[in-house]
C-alpha positions, 0 to 999 in steps of 0.5 A: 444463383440469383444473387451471384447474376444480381452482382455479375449484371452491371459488367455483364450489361456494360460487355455483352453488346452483341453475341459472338458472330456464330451465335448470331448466324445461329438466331438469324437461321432461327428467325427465318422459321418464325412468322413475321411479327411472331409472338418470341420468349427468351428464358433467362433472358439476362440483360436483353441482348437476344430480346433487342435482337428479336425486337429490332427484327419487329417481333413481340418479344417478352422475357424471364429471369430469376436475377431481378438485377439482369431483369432491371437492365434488360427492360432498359435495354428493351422497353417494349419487352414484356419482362418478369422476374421468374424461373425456368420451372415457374415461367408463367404465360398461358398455354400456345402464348409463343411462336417461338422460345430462345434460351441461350446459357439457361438451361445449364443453370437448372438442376438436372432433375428439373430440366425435363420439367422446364421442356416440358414448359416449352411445348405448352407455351408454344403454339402448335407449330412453334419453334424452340433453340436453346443450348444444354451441358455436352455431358453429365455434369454437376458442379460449381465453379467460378465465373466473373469473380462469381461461383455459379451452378451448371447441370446436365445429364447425358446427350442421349438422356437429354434428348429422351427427355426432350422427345417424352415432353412433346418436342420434336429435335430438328438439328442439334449439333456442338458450338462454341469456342474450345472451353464453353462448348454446348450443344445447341437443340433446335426443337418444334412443337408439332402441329397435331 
């Protein structure tokens, strides 16, 4: 995967300027739960597009990826950003660090296995209070397939199950519901820490 998205960044920097509009009526709702000038983390933060959109919205933005070459892009593209090579079950970051994580096209990346671990590092890393969204496989599913001339991993188990694990790491799901154009359709988790 890593080396796949190291050879995907340059094109994927060069065309992905800004998200499809219901993505971005998606992070606009988001954003009005956050506290001005929030602390925000985007797993599998790709080239930055979502961190530049949060900066410009005056957030602290930082960001993970495994792909050192999307990491390179996105501190171009957001230098302000507190960017790191790492993965989705190593992210680092001290414990109640952020008022709110994105992770959008991510989790789907992560074995199935290892899913419940990266939720169960969203509720650490958020404050009490905090909010997560992120996107996960409508389905059960395991495969490889090629995307941008490149073969890439994509992991999901089943809604219910899904949700279990979510639930069983702390999160609280506020809204989760199917979007996206017919062929790269996920199901996006709006999901709180609470605060006790």
């Amino acid at each position: 995967m890593r080396r796949s998205y190291d050879r995907i960044a340059p094109s994927y920097n060069r065309s992905r300027g800004t998200g499809p509009k219901w993505q971005d009526r998606v992070l606009s709702r988001f954003i009005r739960f956050l506290p001005p000038g929030g602390r925000v983390l985007d797993l599998g933060c790709g080239v930055g597009i979502v961190l530049k959109h949060f900066h410009a919205n005056g957030f602290r933005v930082a960001g993970i990826d495994q792909s050192p070459k999307m990491v390179q892009f996105a501190r171009r593209r957001v230098p302000q950003a507190a960017l790191f090579c790492r993965n989705m079950v190593n992210p680092g970051f001290k414990a109640g660090s952020f008022d709110g994580i994105i992770s959008q096209y991510a989790v789907i990346h992560v074995p199935q296995a290892s899913q419940p671990e990266v939720f169960r590092h969203m509720y650490r890393l958020l404050a009490p209070g905090g909010y997560a969204l992120f996107n996960l496989c409508d389905g059960a599913t395991e495969e490889v397939g090629e995307w941008d001339g490149e073969y890439l991993y994509w992991s999901g188990t089943s809604l219910p199950e899904s949700f279990r694990r979510i639930r069983r790491a702390g999160l609280r799901i506020l809204w989760h519901q199917g979007l996206g154009p017919r062929g790269d359709h996920h199901t996006w988790i709006f999901a709180r820490k609470p605060r006790e």
